[in-house]
C-alpha positions in Angstrom: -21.3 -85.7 48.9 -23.9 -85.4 51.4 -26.9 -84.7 50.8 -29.2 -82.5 53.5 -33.0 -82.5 53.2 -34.4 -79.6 55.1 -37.8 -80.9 56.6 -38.9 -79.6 60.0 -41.6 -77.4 58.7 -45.2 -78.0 60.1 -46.8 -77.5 56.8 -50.3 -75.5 57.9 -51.7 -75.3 54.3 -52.2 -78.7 54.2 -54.1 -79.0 58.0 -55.8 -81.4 58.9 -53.0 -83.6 57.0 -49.9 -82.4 58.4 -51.5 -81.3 61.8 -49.8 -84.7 63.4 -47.9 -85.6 60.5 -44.8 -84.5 58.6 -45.5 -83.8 55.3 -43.0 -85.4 53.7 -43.7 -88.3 54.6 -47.7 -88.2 53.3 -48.3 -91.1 50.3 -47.9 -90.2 47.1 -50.1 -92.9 45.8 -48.1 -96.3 46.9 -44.5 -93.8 47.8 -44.0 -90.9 50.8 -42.8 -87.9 48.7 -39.3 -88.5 50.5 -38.9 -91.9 49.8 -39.7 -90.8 46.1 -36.8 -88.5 46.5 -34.1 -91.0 47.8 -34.8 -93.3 45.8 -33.6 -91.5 42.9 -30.6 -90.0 45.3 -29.8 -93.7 46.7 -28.7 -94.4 42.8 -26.6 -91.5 42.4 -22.8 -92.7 43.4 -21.4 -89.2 44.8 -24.1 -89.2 47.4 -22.6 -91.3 50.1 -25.4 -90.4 53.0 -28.7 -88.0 53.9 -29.0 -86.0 56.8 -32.7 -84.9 57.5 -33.3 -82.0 59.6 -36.6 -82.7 61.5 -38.7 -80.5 64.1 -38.8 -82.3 67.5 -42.8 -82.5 67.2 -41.9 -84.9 64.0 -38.6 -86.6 64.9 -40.0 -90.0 65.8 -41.9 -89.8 62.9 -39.3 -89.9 61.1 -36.9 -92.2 62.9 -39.5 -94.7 62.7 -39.9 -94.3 58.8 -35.8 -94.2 58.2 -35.3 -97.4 60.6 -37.6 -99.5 58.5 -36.6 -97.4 54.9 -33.1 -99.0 55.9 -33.8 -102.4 57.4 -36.5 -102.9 54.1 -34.1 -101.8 50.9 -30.7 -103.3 49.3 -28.1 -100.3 48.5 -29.6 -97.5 50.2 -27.5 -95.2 51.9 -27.4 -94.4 55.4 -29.5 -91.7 57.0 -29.1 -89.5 59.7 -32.0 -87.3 61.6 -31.7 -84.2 63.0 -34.1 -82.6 65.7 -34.1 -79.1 65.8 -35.7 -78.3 68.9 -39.0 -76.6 67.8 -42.4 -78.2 68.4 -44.0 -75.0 66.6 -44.7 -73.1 63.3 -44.2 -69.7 65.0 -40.9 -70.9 67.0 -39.6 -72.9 64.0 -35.9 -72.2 63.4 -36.0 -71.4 59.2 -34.5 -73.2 56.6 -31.1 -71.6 56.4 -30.6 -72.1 60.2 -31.7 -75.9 60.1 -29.3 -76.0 57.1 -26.2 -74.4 59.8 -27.6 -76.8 62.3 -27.0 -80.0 60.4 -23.7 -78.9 59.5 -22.6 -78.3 63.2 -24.3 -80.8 64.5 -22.1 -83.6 61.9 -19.2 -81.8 62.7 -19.6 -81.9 66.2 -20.9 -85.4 66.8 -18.4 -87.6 68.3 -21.1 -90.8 68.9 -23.2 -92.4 66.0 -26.4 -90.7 65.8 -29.9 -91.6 64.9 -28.9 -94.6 62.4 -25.9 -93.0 59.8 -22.3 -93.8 61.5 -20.8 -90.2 62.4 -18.9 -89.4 58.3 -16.3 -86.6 60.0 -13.0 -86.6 59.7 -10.8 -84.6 62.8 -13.6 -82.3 63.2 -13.4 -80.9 59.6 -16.4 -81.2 56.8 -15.1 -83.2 54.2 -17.7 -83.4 51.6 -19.8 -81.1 49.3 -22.9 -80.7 50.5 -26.7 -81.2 48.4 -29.5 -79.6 50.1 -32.8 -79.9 49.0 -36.5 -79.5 50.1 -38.4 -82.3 51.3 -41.6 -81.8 49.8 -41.4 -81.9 45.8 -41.9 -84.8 43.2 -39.6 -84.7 40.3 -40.3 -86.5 36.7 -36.1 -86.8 36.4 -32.5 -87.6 37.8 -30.8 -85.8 40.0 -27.9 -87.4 38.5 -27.6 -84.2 36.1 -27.4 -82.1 38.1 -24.7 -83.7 40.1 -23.0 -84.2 36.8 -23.2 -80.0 36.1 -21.8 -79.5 39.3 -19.1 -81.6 38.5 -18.5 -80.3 35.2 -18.9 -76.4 36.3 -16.7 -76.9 39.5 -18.4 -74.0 41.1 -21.8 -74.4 44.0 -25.0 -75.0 41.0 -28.4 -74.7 41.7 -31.7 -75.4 39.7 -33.6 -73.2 37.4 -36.2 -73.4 35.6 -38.1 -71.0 32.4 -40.9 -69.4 34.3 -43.3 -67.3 32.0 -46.2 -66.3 34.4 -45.1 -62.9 36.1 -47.0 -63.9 39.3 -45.4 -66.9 39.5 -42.1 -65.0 39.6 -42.9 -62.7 42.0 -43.6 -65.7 44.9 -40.0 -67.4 44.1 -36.2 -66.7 43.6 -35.2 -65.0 40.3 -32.0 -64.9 39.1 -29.9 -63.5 35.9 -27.2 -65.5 34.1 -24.6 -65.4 31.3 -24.0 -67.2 28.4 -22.7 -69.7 30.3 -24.9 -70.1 33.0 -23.3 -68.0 35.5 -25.3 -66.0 38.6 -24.8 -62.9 37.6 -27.9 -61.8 40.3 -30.4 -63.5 42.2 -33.5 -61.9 43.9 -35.9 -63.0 46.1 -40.0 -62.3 45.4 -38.9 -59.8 43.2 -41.8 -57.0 42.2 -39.4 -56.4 38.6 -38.0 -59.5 37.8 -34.7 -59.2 36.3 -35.9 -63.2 33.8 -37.9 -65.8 33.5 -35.5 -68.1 34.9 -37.2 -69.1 38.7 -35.5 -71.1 41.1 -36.4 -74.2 43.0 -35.0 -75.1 46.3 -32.5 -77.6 45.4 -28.8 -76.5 45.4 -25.3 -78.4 45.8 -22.6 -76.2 47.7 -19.2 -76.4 47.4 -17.3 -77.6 50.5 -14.9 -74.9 49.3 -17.7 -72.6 50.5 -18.4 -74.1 53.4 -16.8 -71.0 55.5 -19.4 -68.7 53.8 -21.8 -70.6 54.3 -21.3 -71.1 58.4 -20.6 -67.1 58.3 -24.0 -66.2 56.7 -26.0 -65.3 59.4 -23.1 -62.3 60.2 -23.8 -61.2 56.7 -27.7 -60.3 56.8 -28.5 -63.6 55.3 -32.2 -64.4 55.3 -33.2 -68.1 57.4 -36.7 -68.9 56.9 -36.1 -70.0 53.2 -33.4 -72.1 51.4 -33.1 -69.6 49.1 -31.7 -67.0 51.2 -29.0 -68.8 51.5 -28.1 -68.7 47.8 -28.9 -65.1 47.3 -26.5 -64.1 49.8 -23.7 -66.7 48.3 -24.6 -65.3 44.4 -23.2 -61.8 45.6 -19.6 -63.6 47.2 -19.0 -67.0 45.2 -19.1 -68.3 41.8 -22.5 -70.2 40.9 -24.1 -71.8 38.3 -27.4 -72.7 37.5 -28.8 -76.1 35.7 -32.0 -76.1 33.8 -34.4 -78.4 35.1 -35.2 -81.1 32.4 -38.6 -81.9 33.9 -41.0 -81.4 35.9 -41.2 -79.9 39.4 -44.6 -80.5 42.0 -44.5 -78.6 45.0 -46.8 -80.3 47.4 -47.6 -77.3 49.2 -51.7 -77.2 49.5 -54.4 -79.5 49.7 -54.9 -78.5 46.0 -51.1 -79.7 44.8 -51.5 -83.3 46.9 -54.4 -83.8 45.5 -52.8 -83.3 41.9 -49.9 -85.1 42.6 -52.3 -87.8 43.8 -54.0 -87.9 40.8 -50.8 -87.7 38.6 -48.8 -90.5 40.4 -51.2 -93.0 41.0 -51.9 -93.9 37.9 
């Protein structure tokens, strides 16, 4: 499984921070929020690599911080970073298309690239695929959820109960069966259809690969990772994992400074 962390947003609620800086890569008292991530990931045995998609005002950033990630830890798993061009917020290229570029770009590659060796066999994607945000703290494994995608044998992604009606209305929404089953997912929904919101972590099928290259043709959405999901719900079988924690979205000055306060003690 790879796993794809989508990170070449410029992050303008948290200016002056992120103004130079990625944010993924801001402290988290003594951890960036990615390495918090992979380190979790780098224990998880079906992840065998991560690709980060990077903006090209932030690229050296993070070739610099994945270099010394990998020359400073035993057992960590090799990382690959995409640039996607943009140097921007208004010309950035959107989740779902950074997502399509990472895949083309691995499939294409015939040369190592930044630091991961090329993982493509005869031009064809072996693998599932895990994508995930770059910018959130969790208080548990990933390892479940890799173990109910497994176990379901279908693309999963995370849910979570949601009882504030605002809350619901800013995120992705989605209705299940009895045994977890997308049975419809909305986006910012005005009605929602539960209280079960979704948070942008999802592992894809490499069955569904084809759907997902084809999206784009389909009137799939690209500046979130959700869009992507929504689109697949209505063509392919997924499930969805309750979260067993806790999420933190680091996505104002207000959030890092909670998270600050939460994980440096």
């Amino acid at each position: 499984m790879k796993n794809i962390v989508i990170a070449a947003g410029y992050a303008t609620r948290l200016y002056p921070l992120t103004q130079n800086f990625p944010k993924p890569l801001l402290k988290i008292g003594k951890r960036t929020i990615l390495d918090r991530m992979l380190d979790d990931l780098d224990n998880i045995q079906d992840i065998d690599s991560h690709i980060i998609v990077s903006n090209h005002k932030f690229a050296p950033i993070f070739q610099e911080w994945a270099k010394k990630r990998m020359e400073e830890g035993e057992h960590r798993k090799p990382i690959t970073i995409i640039d996607d061009g943009t140097s921007t917020n208004e010309t950035r290229l959107g989740a779902v298309r950074d997502l399509l570029l990472a895949i083309n770009t691995i499939e294409n590659t015939q040369e190592p690239m930044v630091i991961a060796q090329r993982s493509v066999v005869n031009n064809k994607w072996p693998d599932d695929i895990m994508v995930v945000a770059a910018d959130n703290i969790l208080n548990f494994s990933f390892q479940g959820f890799v173990d109910f995608f497994k176990a379901k044998n279908s693309s999963v992604i995370m849910c979570h109960h949601e009882p504030e009606l605002r809350k619901l209305q800013r995120t992705g929404v989605i209705a299940v069966d009895e045994n977890m089953k997308v049975l419809e997912m909305q986006e910012k929904p005005e009605k929602p259809v539960s209280n079960w919101a979704v948070p942008p972590f999802y592992i894809y099928k490499k069955e569904d690969l084809l759907l997902i290259r084809d999206c784009m043709n389909h009137g799939c959405g690209f500046d979130a990772p959700g869009n992507l999901a929504h689109y697949l719900v209505d063509v392919t079988t997924i499930h969805a994992w309750q979260m067993p924690g806790t999420r933190y979205d680091i996505g104002s000055l207000d959030s890092y400074e909670e998270a600050q306060h939460i994980f440096s003690e």
